[in-house]
C-alpha positions as CSV (number, residue, x, y, z in Angstrom):
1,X,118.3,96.7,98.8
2,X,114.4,97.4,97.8
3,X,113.2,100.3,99.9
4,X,109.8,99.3,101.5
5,X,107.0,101.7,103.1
6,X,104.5,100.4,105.3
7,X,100.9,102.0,105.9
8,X,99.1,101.5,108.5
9,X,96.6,102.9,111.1
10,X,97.6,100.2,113.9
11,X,101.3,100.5,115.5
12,X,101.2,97.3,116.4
13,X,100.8,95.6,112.9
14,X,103.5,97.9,111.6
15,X,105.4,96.6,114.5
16,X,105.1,92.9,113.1
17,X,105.8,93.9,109.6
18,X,109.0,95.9,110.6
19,X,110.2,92.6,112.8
20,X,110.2,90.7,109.9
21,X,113.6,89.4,107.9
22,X,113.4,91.8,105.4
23,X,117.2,92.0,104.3
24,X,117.3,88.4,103.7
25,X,114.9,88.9,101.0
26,X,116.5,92.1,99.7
27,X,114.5,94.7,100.9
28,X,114.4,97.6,103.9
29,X,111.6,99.3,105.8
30,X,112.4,103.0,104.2
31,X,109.8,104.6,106.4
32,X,105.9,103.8,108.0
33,X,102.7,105.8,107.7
34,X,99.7,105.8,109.5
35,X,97.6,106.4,106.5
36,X,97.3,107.4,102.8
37,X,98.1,111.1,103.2
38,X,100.9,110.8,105.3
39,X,102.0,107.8,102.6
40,X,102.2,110.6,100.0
41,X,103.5,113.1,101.8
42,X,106.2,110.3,102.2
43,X,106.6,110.0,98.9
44,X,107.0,113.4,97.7
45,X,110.8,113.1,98.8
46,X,111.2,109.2,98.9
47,X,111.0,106.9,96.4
48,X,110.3,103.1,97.3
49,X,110.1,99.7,95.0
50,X,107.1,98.6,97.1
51,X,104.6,99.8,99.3
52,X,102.2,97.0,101.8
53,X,99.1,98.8,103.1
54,X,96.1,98.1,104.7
55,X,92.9,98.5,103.5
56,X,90.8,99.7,106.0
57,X,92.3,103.2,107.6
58,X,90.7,106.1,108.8
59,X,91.2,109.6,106.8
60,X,92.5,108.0,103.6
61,X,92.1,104.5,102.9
62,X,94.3,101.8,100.8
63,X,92.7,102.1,98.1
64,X,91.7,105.9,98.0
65,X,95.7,106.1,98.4
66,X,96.0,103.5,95.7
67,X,93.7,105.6,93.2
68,X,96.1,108.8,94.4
69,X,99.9,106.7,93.4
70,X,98.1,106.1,89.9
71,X,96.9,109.7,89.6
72,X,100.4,110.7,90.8
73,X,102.4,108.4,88.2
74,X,103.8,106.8,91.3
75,X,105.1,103.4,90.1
76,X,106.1,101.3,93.3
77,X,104.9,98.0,93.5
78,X,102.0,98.1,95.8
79,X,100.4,94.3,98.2
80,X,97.0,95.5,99.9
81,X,96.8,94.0,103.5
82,X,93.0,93.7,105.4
83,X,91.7,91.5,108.1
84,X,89.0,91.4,105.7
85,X,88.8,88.3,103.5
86,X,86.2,89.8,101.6
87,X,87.3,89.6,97.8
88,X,85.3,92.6,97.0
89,X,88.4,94.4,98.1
90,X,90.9,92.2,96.0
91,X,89.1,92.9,93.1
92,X,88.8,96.6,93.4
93,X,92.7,96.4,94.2
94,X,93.4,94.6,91.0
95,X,91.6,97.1,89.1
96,X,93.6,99.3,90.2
97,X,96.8,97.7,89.4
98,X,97.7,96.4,92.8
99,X,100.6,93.6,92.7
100,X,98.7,91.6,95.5
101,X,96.7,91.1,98.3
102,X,97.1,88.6,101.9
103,X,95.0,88.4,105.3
104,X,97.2,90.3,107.9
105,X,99.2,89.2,109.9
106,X,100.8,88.0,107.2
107,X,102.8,84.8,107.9
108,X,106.6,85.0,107.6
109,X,107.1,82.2,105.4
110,X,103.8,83.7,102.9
111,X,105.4,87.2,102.6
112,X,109.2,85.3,101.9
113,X,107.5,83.9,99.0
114,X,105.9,86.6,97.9
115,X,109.0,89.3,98.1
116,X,111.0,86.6,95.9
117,X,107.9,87.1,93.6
118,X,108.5,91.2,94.0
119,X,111.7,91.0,93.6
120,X,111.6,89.1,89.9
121,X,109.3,91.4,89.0
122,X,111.1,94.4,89.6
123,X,113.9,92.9,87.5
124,X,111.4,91.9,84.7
125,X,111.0,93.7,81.5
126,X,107.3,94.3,82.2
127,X,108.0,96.4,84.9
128,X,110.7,98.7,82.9
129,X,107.6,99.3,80.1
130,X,105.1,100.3,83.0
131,X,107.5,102.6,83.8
132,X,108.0,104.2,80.8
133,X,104.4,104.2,80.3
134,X,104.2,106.1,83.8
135,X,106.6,108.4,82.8
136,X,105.6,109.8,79.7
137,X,102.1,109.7,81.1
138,X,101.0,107.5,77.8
139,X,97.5,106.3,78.0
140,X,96.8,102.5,76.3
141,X,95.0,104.0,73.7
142,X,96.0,106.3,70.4
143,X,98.9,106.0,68.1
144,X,101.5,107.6,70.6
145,X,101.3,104.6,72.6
146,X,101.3,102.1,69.7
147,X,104.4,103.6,68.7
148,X,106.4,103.6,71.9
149,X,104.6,99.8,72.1
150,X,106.5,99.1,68.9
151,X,110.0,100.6,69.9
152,X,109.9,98.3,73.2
153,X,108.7,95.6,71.2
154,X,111.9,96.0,68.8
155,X,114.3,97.5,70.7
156,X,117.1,95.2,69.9
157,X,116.0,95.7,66.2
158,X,117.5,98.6,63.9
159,X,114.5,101.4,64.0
160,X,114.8,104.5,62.3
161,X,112.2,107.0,62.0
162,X,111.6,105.1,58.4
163,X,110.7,101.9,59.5
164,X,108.3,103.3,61.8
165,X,106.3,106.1,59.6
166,X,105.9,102.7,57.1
167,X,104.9,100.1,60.2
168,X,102.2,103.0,61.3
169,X,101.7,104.0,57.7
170,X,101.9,107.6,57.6
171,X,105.1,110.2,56.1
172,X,108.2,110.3,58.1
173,X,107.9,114.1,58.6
174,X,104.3,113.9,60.0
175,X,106.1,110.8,62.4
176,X,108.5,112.7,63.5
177,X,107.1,116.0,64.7
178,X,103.8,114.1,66.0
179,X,106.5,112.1,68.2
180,X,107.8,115.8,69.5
181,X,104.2,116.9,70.3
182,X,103.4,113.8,72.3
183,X,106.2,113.4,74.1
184,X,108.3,116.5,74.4
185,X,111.7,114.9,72.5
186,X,112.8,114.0,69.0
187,X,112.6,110.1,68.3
188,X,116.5,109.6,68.1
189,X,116.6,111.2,71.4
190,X,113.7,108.7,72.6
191,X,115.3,105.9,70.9
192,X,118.2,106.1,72.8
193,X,116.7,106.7,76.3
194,X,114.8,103.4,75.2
195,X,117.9,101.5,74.3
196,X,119.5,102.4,78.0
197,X,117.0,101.0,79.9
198,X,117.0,98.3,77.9
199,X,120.6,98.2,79.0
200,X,119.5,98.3,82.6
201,X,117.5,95.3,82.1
202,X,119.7,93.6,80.4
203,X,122.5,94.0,83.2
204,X,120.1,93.6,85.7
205,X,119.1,89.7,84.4
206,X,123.5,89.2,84.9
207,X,123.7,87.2,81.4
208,X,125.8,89.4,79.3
209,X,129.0,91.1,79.5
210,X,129.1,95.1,77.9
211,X,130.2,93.8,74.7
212,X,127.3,91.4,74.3
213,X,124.8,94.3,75.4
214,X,126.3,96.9,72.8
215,X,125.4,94.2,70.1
216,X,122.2,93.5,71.0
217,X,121.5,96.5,70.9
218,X,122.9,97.7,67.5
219,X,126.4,99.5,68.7
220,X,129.1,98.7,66.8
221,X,131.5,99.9,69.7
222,X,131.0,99.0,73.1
223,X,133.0,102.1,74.1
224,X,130.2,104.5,72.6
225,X,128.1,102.0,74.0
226,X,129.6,102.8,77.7
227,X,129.4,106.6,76.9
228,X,126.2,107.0,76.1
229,X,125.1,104.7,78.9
230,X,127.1,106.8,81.4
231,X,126.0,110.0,79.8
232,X,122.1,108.6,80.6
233,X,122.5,106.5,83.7
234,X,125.3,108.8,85.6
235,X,127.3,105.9,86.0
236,X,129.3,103.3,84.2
237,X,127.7,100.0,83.4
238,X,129.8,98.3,85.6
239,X,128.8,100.7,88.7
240,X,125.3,100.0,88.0
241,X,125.5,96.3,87.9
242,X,127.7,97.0,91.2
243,X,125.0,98.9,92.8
244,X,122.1,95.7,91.8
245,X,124.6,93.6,93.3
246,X,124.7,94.9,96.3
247,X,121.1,95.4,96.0
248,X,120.7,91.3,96.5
């Protein structure tokens, strides 16, 4: 299940939102907050997938704690709720990297739709690169973000350090220990990382058995292929497809 965290100053509306189906769509209210600080004092020892907040809130507002979560590298998916139809506050949400926005009370068969929506994306590619980018806190600008842009971008290729210092043209020494300063770790080390959530991904989508991962993605043995994954993941690939399973 997708653990969900609901903020909001009114009781009542949280009361509505927790009433609502949510295992049938895959998630599970993982807590409630009655505003932005006590979201992210939440979330200092809880992770969630998604996070629905209002707008309007005294102390700090939705999207003061939105501005906060980006500051704090906190990825969860994040729908704004407001009485207020005003799209003034949509936009300033989008900006900010919100996932959505609806008019509460939201209706049941409007929030199904847009979980399934949630839910897809938190299986999607797109979201495993916005969490890498969170991660190693790389901006969208400069060459360390071109770089881990390209690895993404062919990481079912064959990539050495080689192929890279020629795609960015510059020596393979300099590549190699401006890759270090940026990001704290050799590229092979990076590489690999890389390569396992791009195993995740793939096992997520349920298309391919371990041998057909290991392939694409340059193993000639899916045994070292199942080491290295458990190694990273601290499980088997079979436990983590298990664990999305029962996730559904």
């Amino acid at each position: 299940m997708y653990r969900v965290l609901l903020v909001d100053d009114d009781s009542a509306e949280r009361y509505i939102l927790r009433r609502f189906d949510w295992k049938s769509s895959g998630f599970c209210v993982a807590g409630e907050a009655s505003d932005g600080k006590e979201a992210l004092q939440f979330l200092t020892h809880k992770e969630v997938e998604l996070i629905i907040t209002d707008i309007r809130m005294p102390g700090m507002d939705g999207l003061s704690f939105l501005q906060e979560l980006r500051q704090k590298k906190i990825n969860s998916c994040v729908i704004l709720l407001s009485t207020y139809s005003n799209f003034e506050y949509a936009q300033q949400g989008i900006r900010l990297g919100v996932f959505d926005y609806m008019t509460k009370p939201p209706a049941d068969n409007e929030l199904r739709l847009l979980l399934q929506r949630v839910c897809s994306y938190l299986t999607s590619e797109k979201y495993l690169q916005r969490e890498i980018a969170a991660k190693y806190e790389i901006n969208t600008e400069g060459i360390a973000a071109k770089i881990c842009r390209f690895v993404l971008d062919h990481i079912e290729d064959s990539i050495t350090l080689e192929s890279l210092a020629q795609e960015f043209s510059i020596s393979r020494d300099y590549a190699g220990k401006y890759f270090k300063q940026k990001l704290g770790e050799n590229f092979n080390e990076y590489l690999t990382k890389m390569k396992m959530e791009h195993a995740k991904y793939l096992l997520r989508s349920g298309k391919y058995k371990n041998y057909e991962i290991s392939e694409r993605l340059g193993y000639a043995s899916p045994d070292y292929f199942c080491r290295l994954f458990k190694l990273y993941a601290k499980m088997t690939p079979g436990e983590y497809k298990k664990n999305i399973d029962n996730k559904k």
